[in-house]
N, C-alpha and C positions, 0 to 999 in steps of 0.2 A: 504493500500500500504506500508505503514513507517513497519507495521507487517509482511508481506511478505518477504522485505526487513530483517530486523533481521534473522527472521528466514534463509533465504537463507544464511545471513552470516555466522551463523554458524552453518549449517551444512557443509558451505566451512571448515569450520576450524576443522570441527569434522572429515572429512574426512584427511584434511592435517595430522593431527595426529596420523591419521588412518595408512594414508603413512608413515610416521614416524618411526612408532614402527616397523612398518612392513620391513623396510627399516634396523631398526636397527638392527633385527629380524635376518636378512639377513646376516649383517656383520659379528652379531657374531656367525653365523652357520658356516665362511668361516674363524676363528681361527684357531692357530695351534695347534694341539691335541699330546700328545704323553703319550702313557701310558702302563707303563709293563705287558707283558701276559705271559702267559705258553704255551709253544710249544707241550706242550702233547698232543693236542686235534686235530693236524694235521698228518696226515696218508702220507703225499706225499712227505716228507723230516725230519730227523732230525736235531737237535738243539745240540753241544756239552755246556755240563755243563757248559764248561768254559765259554759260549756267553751270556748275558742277551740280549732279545728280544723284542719290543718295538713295539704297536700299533699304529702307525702313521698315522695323515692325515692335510693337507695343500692348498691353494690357487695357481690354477692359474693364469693367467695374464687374464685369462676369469672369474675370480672368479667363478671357479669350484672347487670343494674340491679332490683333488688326495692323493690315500691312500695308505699306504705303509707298509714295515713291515722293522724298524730300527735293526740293529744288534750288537751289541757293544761288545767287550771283556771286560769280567771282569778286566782283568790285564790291563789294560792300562789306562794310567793316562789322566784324565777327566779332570783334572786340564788345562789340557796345550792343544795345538791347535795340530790337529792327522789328519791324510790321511783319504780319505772317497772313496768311490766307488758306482755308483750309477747304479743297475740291472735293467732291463728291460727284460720284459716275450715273448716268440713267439708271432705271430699275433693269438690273438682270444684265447690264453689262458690267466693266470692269474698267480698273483705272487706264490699265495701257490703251485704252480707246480717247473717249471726248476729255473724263478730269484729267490724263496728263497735256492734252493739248493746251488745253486753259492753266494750267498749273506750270507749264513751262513757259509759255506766252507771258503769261504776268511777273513771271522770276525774269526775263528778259527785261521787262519795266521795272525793276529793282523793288520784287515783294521777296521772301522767302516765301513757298509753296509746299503744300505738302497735299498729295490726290492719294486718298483711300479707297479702298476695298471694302466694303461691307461685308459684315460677320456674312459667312453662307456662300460667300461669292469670293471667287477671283484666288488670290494669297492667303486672303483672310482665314480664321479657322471658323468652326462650325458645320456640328455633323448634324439631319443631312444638307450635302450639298442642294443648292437654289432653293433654300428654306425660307418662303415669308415670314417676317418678321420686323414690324414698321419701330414698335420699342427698341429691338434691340439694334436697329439702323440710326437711330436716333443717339443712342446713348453712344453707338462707333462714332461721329461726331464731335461730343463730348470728350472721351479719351483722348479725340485728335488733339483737344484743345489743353488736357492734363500732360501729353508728350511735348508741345508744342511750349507749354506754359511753364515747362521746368527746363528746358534749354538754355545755356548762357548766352544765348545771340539770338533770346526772341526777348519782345516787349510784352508780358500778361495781358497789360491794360491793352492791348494794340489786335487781337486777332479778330478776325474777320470769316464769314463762310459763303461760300458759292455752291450752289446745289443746281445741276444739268438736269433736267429730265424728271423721273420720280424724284430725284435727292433733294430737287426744290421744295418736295414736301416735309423730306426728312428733315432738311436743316430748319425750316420754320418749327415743326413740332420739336427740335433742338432748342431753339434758342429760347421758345417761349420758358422754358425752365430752366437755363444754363444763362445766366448775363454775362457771363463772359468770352458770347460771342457779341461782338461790337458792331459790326456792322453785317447784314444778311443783306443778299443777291441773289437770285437766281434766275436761269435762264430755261427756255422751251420747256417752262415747269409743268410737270403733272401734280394734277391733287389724284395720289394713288386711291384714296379711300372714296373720291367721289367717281373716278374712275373703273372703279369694281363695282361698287353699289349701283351707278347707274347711266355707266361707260358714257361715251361721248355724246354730247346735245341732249343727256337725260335719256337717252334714245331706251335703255333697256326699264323693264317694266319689272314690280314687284313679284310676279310671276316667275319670271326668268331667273331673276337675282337666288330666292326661294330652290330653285333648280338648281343650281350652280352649287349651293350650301349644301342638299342631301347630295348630291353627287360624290362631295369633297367631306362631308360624313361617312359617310359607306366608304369610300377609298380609306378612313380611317382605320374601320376595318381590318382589309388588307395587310396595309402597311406590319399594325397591331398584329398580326396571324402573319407575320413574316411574307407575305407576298410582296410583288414588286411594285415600286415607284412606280408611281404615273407622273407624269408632266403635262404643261397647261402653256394656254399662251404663247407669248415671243414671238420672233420673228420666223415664218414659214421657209423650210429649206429650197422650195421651188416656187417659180412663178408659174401660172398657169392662164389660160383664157377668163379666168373667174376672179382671181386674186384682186383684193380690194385695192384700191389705190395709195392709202395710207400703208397697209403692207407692203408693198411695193417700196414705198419711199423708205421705210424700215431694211427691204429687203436689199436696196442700192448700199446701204451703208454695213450692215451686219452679215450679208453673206456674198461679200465681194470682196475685194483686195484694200479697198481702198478704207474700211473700219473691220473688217473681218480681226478674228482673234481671241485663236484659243489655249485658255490657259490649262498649266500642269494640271493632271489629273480630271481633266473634263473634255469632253471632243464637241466637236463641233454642230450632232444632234442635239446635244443638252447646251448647248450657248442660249443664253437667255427665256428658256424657259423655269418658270418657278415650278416647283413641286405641287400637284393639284390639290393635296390635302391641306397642303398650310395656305396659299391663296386666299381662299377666305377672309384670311384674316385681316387683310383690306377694308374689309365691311365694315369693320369697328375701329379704324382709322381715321378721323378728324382735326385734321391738322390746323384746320384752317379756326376751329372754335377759341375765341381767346389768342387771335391773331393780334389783337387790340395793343395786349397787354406788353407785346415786343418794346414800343414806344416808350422811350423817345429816343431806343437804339433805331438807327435807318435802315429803311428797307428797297431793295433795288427792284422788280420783274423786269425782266426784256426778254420779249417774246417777238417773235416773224408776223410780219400783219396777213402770212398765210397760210400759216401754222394750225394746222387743225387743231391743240392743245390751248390758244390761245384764252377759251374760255376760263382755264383753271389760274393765268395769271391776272385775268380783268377782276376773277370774284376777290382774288386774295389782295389784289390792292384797293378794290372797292370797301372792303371790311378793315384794313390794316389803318391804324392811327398815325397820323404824322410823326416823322417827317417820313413823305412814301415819294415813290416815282415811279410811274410805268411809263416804258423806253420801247417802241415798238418799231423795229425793224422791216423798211420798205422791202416788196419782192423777198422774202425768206421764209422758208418754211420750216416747221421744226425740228427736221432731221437737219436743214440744211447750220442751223447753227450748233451741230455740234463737231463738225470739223471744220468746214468753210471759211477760213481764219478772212478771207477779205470782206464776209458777210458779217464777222464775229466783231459785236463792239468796242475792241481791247479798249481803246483810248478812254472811252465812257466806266468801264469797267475801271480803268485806272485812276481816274481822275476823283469816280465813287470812294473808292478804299484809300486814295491818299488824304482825300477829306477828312474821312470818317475814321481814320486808323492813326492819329498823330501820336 
């Protein structure tokens, strides 16, 4: 028995150690990383000479690692505490597309930049992969701005965020609770939640919505009982005689050369489709409620005056409190501003965050 006893003690204790290491294992996985690369080896935006480039990845408040792509001017003095701006990529795509375009473009106008990956997507971590999840999109944001705010060559008081596409949603549900995003921007925004609930011009009915929910219930299911992913949405792999016209413009940018791009561990069927079970969860995303309360930090929208999405930045600056501005772009539509850099506002864009970012 007194044998029994010992031994059962320690293997308690071989295991606690076990836990331990594994534990510590852990911590030091969720460090902050930051390390120089070469922009050569990406195809879907360039890098001017004058920007050093920077592999980044960091902890959220979930201890999740969000990975990033840092942008810095070489000219600019590192010494001393400098404006930052933090990108955010459409829904379901990733940073090496539209956020490093604009994240590189603005470090060229002397910001430090930094374009993330959302948890679920791209570098980022989070299993499963293409997981809706608008909280924890939000709170990726956030972290950017706790990496960004504990740098010796960023100013706290000075960050900024720009959100492309869906992330215009995220960064406003961001900031309405983080004040330490200083100035907000976004471009060809979608409101994700009014998007899901009741897709473009209100067009889809309480009906359909209804449909969409037991669908993505039952695939619960599934998932639950070890069966397979489904996916939803995104951009269509082929054009056809039928293919809508807004896919189509999705489809010029996402399954061609010219923004195509797919990252480690995902291929190019699964490029921006979310996972049909978690989608849903859109339905209960409200970004826009309590947009008020941003004020009297500023708020940017620029949108293409032919942009099918337009409606979602006319509602958020009709609700959003001073000081606001919507910036509406002649001839552009809203795939076209997310690489089209002669369409793309920089200067306005610049001149926004050196205001607001002193």
């Amino acid at each position: 028995m007194k044998r029994f006893i010992i031994i059962a003690l320690m293997s308690i204790m071989y295991l606690g150690q076990l836990y331990a290491q594994k534990k510590q294992n852990t911590q030091a996985s969720k460090t902050v990383v930051m390390e120089q690369i070469s922009p050569a080896t990406y195809t879907t935006f360039k890098v001017s000479n004058n920007v050093t480039m920077y592999k980044v990845s960091f902890p959220n408040q979930f201890k999740m690692n969000v990975a990033g792509h840092l942008f810095i001017p070489k000219s600019l003095d590192t010494t001393r505490k400098n404006a930052a701006i933090i990108v955010g990529h459409p829904m379901g795509a990733v940073k090496e597309q539209s956020a490093d375009i604009y994240a590189s473009n603005m470090a060229e106008r002397g910001f430090i930049t930094l374009a993330i990956d959302l948890s679920y997507w791209g570098e980022s971590e989070g299993e499963p992969r293409n997981v809706v999840a608008p909280e924890m999109y939000a709170e990726d944001f956030s972290a950017a701005v706790d990496f960004l705010g504990t740098r010796s060559f960023v100013d706290r008081n000075s960050i900024g965020v720009l959100g492309v596409c869906g992330s215009g949603s995220f960064v406003i549900s961001a900031a309405k609770i983080d004040p330490r995003m200083k100035a907000i921007a976004t471009v060809s925004m979608y409101d994700m939640g009014s998007a899901s609930r009741n897709a473009l011009n209100h067009s889809q009915t309480i009906e359909q919505r209804k449909k969409n929910q037991a669908e993505a219930a039952e695939q619960r299911y599934v998932e639950f009982s070890g069966g397979e992913t489904k996916y939803t949405g995104g951009t269509v792999q082929q054009l056809d005689d039928n293919t809508h016209p807004i896919q189509r413009e999705f489809y010029a940018f996402y399954r061609t050369p010219r923004g195509e791009y797919t990252p480690k561990g995902s291929s190019p069927e699964l490029t921006t489709h979310p996972t049909l079970s978690s989608n849903v969860k859109f339905n209960n995303f409200y970004p826009f409620n309590d947009i008020e309360t941003i004020s009297p930090r500023p708020m940017l929208f620029i949108t293409g005056d032919k942009a099918h999405s337009k409606e979602f930045s006319e509602d958020a600056y009709k609700r959003a409190a001073e000081p606001k501005e919507l910036f509406i772009i002649p001839n552009a539509g809203h795939v076209d501003l997310y690489d089209k850099v002669q369409l793309i506002p920089f200067d306005k864009l610049e001149a926004f965050f050196k205001q607001h970012l002193k």
